[in-house]
NUMI-731788 format. One line per field, with one value per atom (N, C-alpha, C): residue in one letter; atom name; x, y, z. Coordinates in steps of 0.02 Angstrom, whole numbers, m for minus. Example, Ala and Ser with C-alpha at 12.3 -4.5 7.8 and 13.67 -1.06 7.14 Angstrom:
fivo	A  A  A  S  S  S
bake	N  CA  C  N  CA  C
px	660  615  660  642  684  645
py	m284  m225  m165  m112  m53  2
pz	390  390  390  354  357  394
END
This chain:
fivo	X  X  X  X  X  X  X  X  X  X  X  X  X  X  X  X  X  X  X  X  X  X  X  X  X  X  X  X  X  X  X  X  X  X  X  X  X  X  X  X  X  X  X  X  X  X  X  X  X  X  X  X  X  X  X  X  X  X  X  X  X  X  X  X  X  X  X  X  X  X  X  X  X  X  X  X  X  X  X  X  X  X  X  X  X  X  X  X  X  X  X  X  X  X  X  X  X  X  X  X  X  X  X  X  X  X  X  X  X  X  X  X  X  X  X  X  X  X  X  X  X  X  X  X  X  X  X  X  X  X  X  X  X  X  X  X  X  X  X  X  X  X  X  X  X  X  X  X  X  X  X  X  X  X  X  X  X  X  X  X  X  X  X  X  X  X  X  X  X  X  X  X  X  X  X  X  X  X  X  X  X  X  X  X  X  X  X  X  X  X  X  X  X  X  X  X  X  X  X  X  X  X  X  X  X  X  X  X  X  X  X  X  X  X  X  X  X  X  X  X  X  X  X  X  X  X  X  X  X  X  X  X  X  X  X  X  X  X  X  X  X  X  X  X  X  X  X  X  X  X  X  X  X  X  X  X  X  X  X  X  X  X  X  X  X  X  X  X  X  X  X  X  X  X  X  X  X  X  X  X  X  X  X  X  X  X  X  X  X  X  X  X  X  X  X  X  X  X  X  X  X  X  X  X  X  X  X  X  X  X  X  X  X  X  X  X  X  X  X  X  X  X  X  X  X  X  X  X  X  X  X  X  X  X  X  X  X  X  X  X  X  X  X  X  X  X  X  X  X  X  X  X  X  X  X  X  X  X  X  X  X  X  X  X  X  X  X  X  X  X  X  X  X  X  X  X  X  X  X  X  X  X  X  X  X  X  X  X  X  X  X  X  X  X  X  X  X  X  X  X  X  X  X  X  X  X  X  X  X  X  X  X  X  X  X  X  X  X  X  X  X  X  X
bake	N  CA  C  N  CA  C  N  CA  C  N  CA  C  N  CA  C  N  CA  C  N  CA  C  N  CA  C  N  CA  C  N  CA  C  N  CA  C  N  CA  C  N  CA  C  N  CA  C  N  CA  C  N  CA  C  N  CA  C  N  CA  C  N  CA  C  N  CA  C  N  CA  C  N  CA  C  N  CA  C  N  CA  C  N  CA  C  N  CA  C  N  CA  C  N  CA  C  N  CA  C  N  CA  C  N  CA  C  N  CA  C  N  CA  C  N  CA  C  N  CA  C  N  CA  C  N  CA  C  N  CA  C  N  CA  C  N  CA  C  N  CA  C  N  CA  C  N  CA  C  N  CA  C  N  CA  C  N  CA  C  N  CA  C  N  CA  C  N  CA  C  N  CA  C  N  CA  C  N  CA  C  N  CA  C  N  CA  C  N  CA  C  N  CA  C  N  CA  C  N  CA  C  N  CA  C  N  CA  C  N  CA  C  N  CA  C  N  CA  C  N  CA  C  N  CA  C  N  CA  C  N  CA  C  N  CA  C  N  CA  C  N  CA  C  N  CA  C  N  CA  C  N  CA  C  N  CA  C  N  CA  C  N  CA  C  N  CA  C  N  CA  C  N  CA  C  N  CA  C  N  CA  C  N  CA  C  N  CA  C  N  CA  C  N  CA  C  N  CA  C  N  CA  C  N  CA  C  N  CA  C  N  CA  C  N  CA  C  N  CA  C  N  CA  C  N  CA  C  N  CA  C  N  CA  C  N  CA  C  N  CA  C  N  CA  C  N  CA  C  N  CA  C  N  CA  C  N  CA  C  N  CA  C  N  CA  C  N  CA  C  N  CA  C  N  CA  C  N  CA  C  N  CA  C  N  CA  C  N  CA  C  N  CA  C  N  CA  C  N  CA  C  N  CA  C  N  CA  C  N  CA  C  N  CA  C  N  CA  C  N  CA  C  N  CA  C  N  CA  C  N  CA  C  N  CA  C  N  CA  C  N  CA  C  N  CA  C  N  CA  C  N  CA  C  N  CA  C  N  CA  C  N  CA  C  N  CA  C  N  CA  C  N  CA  C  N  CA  C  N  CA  C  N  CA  C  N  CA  C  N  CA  C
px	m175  m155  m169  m154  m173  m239  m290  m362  m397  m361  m367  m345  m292  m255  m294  m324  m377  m440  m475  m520  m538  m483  m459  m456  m412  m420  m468  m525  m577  m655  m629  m674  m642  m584  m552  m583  m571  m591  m684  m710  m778  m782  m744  m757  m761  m709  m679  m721  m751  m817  m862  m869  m951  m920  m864  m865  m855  m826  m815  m885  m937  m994  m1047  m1018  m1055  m1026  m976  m916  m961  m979  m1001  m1096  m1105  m1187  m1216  m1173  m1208  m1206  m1132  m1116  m1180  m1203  m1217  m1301  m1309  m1379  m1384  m1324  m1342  m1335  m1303  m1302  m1376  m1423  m1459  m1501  m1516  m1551  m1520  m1463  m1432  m1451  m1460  m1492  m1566  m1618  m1674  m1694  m1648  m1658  m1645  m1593  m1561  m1621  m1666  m1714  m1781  m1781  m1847  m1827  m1745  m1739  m1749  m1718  m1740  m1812  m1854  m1938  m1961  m1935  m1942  m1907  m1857  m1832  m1884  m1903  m1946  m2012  m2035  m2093  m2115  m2045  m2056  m2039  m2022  m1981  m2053  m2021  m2074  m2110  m2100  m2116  m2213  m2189  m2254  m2308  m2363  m2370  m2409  m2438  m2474  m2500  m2510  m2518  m2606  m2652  m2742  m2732  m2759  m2778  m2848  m2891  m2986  m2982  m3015  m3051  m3083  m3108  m3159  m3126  m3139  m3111  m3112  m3064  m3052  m3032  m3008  m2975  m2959  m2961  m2957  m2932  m2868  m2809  m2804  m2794  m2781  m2742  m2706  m2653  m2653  m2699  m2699  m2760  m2778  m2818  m2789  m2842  m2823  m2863  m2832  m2907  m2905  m2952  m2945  m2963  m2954  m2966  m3033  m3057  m3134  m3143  m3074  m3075  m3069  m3051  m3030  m2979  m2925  m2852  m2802  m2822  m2772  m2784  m2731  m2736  m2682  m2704  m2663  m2650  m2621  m2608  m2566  m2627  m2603  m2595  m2535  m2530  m2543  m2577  m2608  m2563  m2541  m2519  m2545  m2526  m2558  m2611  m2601  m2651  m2688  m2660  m2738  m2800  m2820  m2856  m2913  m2994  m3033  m3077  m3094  m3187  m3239  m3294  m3353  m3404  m3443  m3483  m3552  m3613  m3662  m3713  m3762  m3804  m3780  m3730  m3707  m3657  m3641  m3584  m3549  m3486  m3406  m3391  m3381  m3373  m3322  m3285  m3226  m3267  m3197  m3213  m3150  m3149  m3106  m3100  m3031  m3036  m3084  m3125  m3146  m3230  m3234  m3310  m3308  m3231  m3228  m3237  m3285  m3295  m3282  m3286  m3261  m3318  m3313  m3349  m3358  m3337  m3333  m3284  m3315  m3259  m3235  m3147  m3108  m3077  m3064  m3010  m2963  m2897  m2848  m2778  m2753  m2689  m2649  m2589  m2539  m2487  m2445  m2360  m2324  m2260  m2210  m2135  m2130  m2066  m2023  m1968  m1894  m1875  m1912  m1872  m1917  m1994  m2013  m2082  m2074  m2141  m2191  m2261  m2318  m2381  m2385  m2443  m2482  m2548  m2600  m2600  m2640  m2624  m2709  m2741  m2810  m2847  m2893  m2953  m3011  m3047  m3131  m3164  m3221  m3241  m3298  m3324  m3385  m3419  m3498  m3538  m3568  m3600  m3626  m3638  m3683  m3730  m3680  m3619  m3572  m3521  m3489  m3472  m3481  m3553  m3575  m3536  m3521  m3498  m3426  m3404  m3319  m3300  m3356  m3331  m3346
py	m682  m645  m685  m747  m790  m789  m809  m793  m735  m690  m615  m592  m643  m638  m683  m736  m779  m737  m696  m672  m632  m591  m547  m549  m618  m643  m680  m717  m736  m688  m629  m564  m525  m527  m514  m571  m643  m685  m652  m668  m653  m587  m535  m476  m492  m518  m525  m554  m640  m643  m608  m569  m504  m478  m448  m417  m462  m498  m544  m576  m573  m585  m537  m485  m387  m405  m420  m413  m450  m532  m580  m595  m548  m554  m549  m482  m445  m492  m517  m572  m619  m656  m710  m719  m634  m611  m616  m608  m605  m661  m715  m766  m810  m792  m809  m799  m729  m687  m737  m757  m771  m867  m889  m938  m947  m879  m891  m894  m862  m841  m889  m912  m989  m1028  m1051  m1089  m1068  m990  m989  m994  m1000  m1010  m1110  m1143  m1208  m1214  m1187  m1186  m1168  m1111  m1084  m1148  m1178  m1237  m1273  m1314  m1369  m1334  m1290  m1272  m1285  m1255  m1231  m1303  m1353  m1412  m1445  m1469  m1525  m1585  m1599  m1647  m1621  m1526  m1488  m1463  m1508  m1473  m1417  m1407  m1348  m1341  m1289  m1264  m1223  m1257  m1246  m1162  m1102  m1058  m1054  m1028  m1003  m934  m909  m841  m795  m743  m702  m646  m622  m589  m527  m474  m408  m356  m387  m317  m349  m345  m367  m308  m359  m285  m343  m325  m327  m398  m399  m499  m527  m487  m527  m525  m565  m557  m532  m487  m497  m536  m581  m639  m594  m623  m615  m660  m670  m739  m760  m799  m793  m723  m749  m687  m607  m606  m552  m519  m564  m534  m538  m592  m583  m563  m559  m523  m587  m593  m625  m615  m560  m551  m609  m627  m673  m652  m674  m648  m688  m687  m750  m780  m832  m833  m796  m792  m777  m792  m873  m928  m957  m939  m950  m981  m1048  m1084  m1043  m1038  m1010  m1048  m1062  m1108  m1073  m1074  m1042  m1102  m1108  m1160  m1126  m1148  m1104  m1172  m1178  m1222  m1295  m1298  m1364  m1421  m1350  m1356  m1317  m1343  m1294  m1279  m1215  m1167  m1137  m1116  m1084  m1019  m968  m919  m875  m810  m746  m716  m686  m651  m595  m563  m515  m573  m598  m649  m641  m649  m643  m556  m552  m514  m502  m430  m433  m454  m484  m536  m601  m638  m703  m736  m807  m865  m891  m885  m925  m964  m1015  m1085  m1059  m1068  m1051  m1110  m1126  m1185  m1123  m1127  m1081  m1131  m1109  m1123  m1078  m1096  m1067  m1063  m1006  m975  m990  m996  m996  m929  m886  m834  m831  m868  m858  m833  m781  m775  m845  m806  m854  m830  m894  m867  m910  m883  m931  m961  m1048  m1056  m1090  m1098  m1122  m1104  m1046  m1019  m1037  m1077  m1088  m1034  m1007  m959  m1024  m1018  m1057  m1010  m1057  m1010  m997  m941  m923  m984  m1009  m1073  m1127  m1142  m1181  m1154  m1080  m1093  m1043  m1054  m1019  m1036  m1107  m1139  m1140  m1094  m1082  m1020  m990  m896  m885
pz	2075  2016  1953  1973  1908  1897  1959  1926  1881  1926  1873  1822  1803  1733  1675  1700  1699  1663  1726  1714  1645  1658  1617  1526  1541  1457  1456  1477  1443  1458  1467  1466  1388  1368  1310  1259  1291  1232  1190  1254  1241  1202  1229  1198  1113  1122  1025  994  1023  986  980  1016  1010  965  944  896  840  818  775  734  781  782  743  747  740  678  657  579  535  580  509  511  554  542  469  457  407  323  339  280  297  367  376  343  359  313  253  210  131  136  155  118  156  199  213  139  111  71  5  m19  m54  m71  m11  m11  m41  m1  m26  m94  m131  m185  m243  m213  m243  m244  m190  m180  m221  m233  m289  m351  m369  m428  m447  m401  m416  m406  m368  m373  m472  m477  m540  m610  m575  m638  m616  m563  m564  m608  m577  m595  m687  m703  m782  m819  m763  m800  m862  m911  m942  m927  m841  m819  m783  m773  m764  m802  m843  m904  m874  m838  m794  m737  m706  m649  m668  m611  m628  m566  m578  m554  m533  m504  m505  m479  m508  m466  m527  m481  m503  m573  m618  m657  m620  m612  m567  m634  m675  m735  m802  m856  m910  m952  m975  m1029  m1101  m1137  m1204  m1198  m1145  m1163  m1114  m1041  m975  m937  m900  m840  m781  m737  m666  m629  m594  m546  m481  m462  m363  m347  m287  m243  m219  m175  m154  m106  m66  m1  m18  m80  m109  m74  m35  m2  m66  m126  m157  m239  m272  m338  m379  m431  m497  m538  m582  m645  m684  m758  m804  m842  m890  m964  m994  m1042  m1083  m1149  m1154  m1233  m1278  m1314  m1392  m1428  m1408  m1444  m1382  m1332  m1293  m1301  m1265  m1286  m1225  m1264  m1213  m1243  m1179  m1189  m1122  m1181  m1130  m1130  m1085  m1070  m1080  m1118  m1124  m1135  m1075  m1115  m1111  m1065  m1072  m1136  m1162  m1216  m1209  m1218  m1230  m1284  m1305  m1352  m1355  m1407  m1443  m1439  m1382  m1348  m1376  m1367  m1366  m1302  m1296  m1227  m1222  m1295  m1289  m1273  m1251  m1208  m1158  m1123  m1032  m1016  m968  m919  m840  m853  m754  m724  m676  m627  m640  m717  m741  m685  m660  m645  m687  m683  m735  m705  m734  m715  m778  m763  m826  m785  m832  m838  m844  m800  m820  m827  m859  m867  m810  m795  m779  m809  m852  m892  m853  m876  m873  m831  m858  m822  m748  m715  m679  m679  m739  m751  m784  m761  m765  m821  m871  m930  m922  m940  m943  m1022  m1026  m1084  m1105  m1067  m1076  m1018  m1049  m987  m1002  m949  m956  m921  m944  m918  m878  m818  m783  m780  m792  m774  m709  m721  m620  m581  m626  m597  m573  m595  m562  m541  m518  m479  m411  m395  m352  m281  m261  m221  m232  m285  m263  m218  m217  m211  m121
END
């Protein structure tokens, strides 16, 4: 009788953790989610810290708007939208000299190298784009 009284309550014990278990998953998820998030926000402080003066991008020009680029990658799996400062430093290389450029010079299919920053709030601007020419960077693409 005792074994079965035995049995009994640690078939009850177990039960209670399964459920107890079902109760704090769902908490155990946000704060999983709650964590990650924590972690891109210190990514986002380091990133933006003054110790980073910039972050180098490359790729192919895909779309050009009025204050941003879109890049793509070599593989073309990925996409980048930049917003450019204001004052945006652009240099074009022509001839073996660097030249004081406008965003209205870059074209779609240009290789750009651009320095970005990373904002405070996360977002990302570009702050100096070289446009390369074909001839160098045939061996990036």
């Amino acid at each position: 009788m005792i074994v079965g009284a035995v049995a009994v309550s640690g078939a009850s014990y177990f039960a209670g953790v399964e459920v107890k278990t079902k109760e704090v998953q769902p908490q155990l998820e946000k704060l999983e989610k709650v964590k990650t998030e924590v972690k891109k926000i210190e990514t986002v402080d380091s990133l933006s810290s003054q110790l980073v003066s910039s972050i180098l991008v490359a790729g192919e020009v895909k779309n050009i708007s009025d204050k941003s680029v879109v890049l793509i990658s070599a593989s073309g799996a990925e996409n980048l939208e930049i917003s450019l400062e204001e004052n945006a430093n652009i240099i074009l290389f022509q001839e073996n000299k660097a030249i004081s450029g406008t965003l209205s010079d870059i074209k779609v299919g240009d290789y750009l190298n651009v320095n970005l920053k990373v904002l405070s709030n996360g977002d990302i601007q570009g702050t100096t784009v070289k446009v390369i020419p074909k001839s160098e960077n045939e061996g990036a693409r």
